[in-house]
N, CA, C and O atoms as a Tinker XYZ file with bonds, in Angstrom:
   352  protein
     1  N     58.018000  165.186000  -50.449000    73     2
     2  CA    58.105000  165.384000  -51.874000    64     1     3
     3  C     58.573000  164.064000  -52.480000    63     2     4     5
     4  O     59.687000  163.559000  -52.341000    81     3
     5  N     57.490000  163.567000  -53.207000    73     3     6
     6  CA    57.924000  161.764000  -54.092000    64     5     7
     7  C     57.557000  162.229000  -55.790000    63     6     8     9
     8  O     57.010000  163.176000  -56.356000    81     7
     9  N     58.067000  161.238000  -56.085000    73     7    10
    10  CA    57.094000  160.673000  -57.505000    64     9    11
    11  C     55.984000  161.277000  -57.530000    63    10    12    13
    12  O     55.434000  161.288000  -56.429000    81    11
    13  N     55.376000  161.838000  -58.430000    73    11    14
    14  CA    53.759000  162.100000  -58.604000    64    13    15
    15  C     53.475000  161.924000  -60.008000    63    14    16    17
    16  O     52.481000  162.467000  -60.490000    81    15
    17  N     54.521000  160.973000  -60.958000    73    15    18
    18  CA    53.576000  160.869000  -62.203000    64    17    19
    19  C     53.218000  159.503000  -62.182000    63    18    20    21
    20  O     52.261000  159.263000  -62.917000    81    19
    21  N     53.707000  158.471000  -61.539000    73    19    22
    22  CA    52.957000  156.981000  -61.318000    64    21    23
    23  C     52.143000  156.828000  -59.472000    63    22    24    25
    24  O     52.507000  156.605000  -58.317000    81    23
    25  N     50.947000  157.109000  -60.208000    73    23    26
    26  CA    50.073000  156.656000  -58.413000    64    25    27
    27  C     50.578000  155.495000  -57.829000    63    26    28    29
    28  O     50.221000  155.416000  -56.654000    81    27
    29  N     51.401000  154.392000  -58.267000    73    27    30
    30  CA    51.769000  153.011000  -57.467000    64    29    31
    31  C     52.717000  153.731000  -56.776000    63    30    32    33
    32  O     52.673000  153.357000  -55.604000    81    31
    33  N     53.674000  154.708000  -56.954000    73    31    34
    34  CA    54.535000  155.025000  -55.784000    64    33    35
    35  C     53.841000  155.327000  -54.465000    63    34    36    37
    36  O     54.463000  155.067000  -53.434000    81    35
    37  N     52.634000  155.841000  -54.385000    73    35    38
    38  CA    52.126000  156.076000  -53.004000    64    37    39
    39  C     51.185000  154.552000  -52.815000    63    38    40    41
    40  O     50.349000  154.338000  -51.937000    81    39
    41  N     51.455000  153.959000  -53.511000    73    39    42
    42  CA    50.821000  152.500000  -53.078000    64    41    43
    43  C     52.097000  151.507000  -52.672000    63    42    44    45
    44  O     52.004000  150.611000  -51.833000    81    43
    45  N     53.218000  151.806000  -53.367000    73    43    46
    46  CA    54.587000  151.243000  -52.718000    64    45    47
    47  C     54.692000  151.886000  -51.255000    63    46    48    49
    48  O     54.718000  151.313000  -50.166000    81    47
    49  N     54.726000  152.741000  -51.448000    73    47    50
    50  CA    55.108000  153.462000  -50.008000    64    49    51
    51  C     54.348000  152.880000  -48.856000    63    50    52    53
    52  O     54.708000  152.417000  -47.773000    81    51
    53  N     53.188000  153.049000  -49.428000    73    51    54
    54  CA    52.154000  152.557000  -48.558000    64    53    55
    55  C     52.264000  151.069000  -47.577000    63    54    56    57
    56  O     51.951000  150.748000  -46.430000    81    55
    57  N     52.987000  150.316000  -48.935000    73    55    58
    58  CA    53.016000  149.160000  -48.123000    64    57    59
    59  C     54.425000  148.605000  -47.718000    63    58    60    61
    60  O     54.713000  147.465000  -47.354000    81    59
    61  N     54.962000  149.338000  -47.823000    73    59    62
    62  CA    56.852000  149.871000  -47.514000    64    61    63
    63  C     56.496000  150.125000  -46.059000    63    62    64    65
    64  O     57.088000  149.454000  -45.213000    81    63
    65  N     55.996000  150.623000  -45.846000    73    63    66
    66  CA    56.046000  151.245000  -44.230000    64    65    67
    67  C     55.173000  150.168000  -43.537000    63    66    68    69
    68  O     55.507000  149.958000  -42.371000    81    67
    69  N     54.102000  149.422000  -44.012000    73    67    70
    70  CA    53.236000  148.078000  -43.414000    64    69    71
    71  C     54.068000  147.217000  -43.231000    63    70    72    73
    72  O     54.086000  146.532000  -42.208000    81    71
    73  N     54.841000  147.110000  -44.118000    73    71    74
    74  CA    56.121000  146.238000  -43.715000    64    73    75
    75  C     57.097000  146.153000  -42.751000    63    74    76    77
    76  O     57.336000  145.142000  -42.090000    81    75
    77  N     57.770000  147.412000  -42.651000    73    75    78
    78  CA    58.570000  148.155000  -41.700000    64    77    79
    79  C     58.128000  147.976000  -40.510000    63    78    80    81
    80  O     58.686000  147.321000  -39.629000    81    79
    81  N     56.789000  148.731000  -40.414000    73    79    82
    82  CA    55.698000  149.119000  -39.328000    64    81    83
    83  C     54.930000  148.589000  -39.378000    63    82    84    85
    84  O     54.083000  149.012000  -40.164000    81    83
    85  N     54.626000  147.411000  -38.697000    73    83    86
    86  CA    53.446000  146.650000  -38.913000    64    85    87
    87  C     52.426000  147.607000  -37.920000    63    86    88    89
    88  O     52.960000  148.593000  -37.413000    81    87
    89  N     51.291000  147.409000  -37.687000    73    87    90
    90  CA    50.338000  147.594000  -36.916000    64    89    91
    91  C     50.226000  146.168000  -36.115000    63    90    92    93
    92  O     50.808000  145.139000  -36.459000    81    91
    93  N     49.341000  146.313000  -34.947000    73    91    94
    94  CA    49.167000  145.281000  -34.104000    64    93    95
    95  C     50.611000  144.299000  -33.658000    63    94    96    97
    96  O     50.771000  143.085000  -33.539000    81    95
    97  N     51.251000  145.129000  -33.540000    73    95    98
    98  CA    52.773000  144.264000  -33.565000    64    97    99
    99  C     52.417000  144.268000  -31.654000    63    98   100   101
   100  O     52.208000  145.331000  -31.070000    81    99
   101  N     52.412000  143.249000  -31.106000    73    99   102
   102  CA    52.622000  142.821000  -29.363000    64   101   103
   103  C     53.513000  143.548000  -28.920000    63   102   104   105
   104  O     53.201000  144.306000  -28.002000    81   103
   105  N     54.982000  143.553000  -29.456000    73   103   106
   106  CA    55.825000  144.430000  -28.554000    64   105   107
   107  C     55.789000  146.026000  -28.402000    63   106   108   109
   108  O     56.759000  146.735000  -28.134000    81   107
   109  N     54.002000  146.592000  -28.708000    73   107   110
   110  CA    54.250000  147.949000  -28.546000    64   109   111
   111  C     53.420000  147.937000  -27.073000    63   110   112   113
   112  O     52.645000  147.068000  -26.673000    81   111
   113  N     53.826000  149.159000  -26.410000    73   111   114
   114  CA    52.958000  149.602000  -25.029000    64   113   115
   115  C     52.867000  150.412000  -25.210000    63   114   116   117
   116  O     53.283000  151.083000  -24.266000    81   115
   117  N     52.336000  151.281000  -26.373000    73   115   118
   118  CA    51.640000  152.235000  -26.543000    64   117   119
   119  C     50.370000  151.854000  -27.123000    63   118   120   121
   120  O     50.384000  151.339000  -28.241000    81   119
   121  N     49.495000  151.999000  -26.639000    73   119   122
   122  CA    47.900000  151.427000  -27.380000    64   121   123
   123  C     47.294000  152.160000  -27.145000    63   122   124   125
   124  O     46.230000  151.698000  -27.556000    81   123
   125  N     46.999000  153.392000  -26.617000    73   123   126
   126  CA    46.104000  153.896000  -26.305000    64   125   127
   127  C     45.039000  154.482000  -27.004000    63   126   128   129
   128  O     44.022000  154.797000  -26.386000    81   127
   129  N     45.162000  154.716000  -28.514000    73   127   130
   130  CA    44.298000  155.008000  -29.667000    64   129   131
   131  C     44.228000  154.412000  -30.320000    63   130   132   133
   132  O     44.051000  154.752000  -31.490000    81   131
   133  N     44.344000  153.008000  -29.878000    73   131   134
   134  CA    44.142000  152.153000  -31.102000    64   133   135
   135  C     45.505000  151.138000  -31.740000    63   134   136   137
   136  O     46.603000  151.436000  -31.272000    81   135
   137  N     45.484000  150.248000  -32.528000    73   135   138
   138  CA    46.507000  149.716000  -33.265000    64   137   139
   139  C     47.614000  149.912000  -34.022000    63   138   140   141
   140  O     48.677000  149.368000  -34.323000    81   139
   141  N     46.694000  151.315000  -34.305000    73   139   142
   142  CA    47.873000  152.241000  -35.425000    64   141   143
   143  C     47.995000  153.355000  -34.557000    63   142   144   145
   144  O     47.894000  154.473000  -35.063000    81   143
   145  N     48.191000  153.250000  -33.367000    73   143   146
   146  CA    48.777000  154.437000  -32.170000    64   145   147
   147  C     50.434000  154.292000  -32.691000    63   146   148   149
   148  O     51.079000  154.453000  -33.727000    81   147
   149  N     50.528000  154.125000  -32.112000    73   147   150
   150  CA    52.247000  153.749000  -31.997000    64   149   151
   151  C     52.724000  153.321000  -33.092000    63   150   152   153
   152  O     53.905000  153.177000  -32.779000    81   151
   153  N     52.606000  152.892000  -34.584000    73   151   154
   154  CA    52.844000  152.799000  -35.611000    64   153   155
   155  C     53.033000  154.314000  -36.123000    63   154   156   157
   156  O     54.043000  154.811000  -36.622000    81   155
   157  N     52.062000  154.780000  -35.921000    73   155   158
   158  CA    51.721000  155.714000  -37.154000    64   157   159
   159  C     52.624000  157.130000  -35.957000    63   158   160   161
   160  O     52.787000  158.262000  -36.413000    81   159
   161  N     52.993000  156.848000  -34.811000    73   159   162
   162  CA    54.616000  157.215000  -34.033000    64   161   163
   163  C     55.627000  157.104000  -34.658000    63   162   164   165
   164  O     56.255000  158.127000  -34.933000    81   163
   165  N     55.997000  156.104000  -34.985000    73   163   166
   166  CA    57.313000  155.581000  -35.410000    64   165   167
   167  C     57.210000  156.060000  -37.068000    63   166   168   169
   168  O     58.128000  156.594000  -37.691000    81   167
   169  N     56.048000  155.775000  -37.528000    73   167   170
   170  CA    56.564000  156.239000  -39.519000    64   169   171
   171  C     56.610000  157.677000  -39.397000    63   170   172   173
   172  O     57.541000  158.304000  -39.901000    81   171
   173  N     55.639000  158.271000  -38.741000    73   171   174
   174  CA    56.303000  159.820000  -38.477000    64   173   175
   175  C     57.115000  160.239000  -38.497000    63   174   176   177
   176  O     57.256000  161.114000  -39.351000    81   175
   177  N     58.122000  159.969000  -37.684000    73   175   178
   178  CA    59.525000  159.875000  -37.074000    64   177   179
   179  C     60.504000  159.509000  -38.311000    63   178   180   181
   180  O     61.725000  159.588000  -38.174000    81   179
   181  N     60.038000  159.194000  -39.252000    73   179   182
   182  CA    60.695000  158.571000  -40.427000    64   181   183
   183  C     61.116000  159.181000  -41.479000    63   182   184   185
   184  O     62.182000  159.126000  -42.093000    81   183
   185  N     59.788000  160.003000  -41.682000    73   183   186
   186  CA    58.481000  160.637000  -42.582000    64   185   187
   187  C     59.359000  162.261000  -42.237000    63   186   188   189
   188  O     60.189000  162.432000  -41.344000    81   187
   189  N     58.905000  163.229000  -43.169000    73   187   190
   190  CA    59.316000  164.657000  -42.862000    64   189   191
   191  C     58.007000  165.305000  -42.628000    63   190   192   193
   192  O     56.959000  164.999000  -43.197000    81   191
   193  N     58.182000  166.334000  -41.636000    73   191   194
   194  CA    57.581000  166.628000  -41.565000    64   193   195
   195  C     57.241000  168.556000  -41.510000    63   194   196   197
   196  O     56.506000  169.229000  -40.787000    81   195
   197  N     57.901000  168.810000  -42.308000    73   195   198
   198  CA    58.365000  170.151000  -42.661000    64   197   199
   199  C     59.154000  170.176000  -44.354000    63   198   200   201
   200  O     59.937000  169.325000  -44.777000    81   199
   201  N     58.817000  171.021000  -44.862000    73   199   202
   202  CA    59.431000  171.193000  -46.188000    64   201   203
   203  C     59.979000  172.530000  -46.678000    63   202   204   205
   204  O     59.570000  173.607000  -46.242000    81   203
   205  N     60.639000  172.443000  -47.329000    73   203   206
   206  CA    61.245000  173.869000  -47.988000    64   205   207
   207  C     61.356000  173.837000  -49.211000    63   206   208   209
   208  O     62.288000  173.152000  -49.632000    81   207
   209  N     60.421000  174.588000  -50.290000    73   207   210
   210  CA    59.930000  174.859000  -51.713000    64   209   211
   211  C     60.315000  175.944000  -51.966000    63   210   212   213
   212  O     60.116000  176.964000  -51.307000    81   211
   213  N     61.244000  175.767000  -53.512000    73   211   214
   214  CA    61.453000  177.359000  -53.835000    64   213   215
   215  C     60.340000  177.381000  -54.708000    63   214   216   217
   216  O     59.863000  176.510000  -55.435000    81   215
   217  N     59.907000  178.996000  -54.403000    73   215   218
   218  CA    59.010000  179.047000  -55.250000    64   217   219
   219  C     59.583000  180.174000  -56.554000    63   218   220   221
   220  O     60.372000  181.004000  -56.103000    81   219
   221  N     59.383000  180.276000  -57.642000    73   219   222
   222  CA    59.746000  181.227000  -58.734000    64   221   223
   223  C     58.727000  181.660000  -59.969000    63   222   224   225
   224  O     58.513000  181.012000  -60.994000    81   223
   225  N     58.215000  182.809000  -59.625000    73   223   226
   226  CA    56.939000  183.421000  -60.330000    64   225   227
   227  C     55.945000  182.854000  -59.990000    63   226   228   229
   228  O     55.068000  182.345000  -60.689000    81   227
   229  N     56.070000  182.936000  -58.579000    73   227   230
   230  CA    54.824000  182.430000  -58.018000    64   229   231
   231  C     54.100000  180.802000  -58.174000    63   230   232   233
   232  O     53.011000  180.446000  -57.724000    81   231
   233  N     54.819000  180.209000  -58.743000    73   231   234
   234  CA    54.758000  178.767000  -59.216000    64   233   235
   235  C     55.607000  178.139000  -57.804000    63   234   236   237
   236  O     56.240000  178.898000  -57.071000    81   235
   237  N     55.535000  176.988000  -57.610000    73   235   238
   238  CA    56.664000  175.830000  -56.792000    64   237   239
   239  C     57.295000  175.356000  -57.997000    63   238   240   241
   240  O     56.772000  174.917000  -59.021000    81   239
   241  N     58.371000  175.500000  -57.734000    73   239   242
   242  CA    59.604000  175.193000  -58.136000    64   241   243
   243  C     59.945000  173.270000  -58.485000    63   242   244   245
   244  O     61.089000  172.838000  -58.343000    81   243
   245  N     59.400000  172.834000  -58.693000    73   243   246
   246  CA    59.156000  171.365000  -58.532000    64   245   247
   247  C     60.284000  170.580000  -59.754000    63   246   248   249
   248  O     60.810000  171.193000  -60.684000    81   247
   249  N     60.424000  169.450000  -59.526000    73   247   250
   250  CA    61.168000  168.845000  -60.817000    64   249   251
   251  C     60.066000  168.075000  -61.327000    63   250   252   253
   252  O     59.036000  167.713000  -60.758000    81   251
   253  N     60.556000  167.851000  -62.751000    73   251   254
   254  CA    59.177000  167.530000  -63.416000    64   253   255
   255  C     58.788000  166.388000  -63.428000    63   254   256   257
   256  O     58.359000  165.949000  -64.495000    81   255
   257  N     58.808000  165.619000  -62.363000    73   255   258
   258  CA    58.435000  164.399000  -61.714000    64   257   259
   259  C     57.730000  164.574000  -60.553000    63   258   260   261
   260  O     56.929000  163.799000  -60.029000    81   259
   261  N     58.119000  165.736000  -60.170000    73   259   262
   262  CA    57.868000  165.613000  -58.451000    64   261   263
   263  C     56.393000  166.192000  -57.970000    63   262   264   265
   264  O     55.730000  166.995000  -58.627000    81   263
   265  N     56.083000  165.735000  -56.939000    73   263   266
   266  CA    54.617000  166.534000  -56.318000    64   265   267
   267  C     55.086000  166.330000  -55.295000    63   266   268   269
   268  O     56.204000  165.856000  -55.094000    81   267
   269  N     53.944000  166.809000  -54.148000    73   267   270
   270  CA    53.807000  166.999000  -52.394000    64   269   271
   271  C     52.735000  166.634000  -52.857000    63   270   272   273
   272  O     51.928000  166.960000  -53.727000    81   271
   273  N     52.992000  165.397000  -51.599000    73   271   274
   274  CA    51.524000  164.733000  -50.930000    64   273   275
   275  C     51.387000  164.149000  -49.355000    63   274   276   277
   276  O     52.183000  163.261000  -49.047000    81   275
   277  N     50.723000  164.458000  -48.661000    73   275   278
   278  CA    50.657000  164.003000  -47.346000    64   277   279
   279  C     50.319000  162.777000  -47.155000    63   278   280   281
   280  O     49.238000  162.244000  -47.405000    81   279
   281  N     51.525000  162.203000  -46.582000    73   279   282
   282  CA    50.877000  160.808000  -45.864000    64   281   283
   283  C     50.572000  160.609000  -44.221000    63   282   284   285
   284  O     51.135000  160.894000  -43.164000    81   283
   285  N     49.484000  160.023000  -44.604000    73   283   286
   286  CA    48.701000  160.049000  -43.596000    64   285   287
   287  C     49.355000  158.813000  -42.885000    63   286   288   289
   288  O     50.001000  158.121000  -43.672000    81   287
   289  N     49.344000  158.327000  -41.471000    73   287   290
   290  CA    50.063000  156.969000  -41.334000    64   289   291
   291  C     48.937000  156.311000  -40.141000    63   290   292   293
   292  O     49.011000  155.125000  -39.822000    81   291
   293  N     48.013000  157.147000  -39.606000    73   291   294
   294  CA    46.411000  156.310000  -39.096000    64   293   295
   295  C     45.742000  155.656000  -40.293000    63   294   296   297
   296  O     45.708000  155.931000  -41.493000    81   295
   297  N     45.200000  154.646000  -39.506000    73   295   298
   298  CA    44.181000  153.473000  -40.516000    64   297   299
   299  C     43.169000  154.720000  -41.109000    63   298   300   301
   300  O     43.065000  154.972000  -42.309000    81   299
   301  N     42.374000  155.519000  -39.916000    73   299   302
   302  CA    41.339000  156.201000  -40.647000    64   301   303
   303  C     41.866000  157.933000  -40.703000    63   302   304   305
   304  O     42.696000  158.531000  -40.018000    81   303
   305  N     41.010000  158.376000  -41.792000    73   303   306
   306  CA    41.177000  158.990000  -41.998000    64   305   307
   307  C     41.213000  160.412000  -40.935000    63   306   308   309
   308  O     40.225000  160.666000  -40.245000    81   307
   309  N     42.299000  161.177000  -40.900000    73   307   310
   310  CA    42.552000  162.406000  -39.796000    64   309   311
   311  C     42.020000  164.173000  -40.323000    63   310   312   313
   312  O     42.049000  164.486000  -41.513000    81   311
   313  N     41.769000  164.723000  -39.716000    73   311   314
   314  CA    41.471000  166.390000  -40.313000    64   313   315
   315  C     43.183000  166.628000  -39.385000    63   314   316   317
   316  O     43.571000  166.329000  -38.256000    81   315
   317  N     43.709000  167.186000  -40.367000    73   315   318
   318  CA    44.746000  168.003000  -40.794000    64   317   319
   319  C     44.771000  169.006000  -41.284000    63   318   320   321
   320  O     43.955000  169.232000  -42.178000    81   319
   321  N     45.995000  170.297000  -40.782000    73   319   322
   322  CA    46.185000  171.198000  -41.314000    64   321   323
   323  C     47.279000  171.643000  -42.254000    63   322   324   325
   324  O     48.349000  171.597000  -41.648000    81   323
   325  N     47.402000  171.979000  -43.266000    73   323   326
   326  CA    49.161000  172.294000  -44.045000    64   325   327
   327  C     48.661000  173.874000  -43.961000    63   326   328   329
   328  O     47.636000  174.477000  -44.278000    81   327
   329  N     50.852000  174.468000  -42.937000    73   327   330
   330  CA    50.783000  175.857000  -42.574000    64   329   331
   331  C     51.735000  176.476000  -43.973000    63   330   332   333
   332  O     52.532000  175.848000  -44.670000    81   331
   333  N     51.484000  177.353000  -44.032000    73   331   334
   334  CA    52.351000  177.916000  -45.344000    64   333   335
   335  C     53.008000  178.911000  -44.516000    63   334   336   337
   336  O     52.317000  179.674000  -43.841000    81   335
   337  N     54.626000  178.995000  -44.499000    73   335   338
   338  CA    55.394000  179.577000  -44.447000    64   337   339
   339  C     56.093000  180.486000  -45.244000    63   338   340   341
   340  O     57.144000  180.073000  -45.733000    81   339
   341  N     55.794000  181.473000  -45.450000    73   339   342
   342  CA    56.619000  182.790000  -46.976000    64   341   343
   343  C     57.973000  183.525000  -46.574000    63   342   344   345
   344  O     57.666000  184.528000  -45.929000    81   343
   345  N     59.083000  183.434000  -46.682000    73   343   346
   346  CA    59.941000  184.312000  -46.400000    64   345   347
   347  C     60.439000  184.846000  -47.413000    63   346   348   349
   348  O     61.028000  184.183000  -48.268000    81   347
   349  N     60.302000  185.967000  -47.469000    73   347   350
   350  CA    61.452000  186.641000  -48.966000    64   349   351
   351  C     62.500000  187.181000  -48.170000    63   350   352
   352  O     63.466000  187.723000  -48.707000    81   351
């Protein structure tokens, strides 16, 4: 859950973590899928990956800044699933 009324926050982010996390960095020994194997490990790890939304009249509960958006942290693009969890 970030910013969702200026799109440069997911373009900051974006390159917040390129920074952090470079790709092709030598000291990884994980390569096995590629460049952004073991990168896109570590921003995970960073990254949440579970959330908890109140929801009220059936709406998400959001502040009026805020959205959910998935970041993806592979170069190309992945098929992903988002599970919805309901407890009353």
């Amino acid at each position: 859950m970030q910013e969702n009324a200026d799109p440069d926050v997911v373009l900051d982010m974006a390159d917040f973590f390129e920074r952090l996390v470079p790709e092709d960095d030598p000291r990884y020994r994980h390569t096995l899928e590629g460049p952004d194997d073991m990168p896109s490990h570590i921003r995970s790890a960073l990254t949440q990956t579970s959330l908890s939304i109140p929801v009220i009249g059936r709406r998400m509960a959001l502040g009026t800044w805020q959205g959910i958006y998935v970041f993806e942290h592979r170069s190309e693009a992945q098929r992903r699933s988002v599970v919805l969890h309901l407890m009353a």
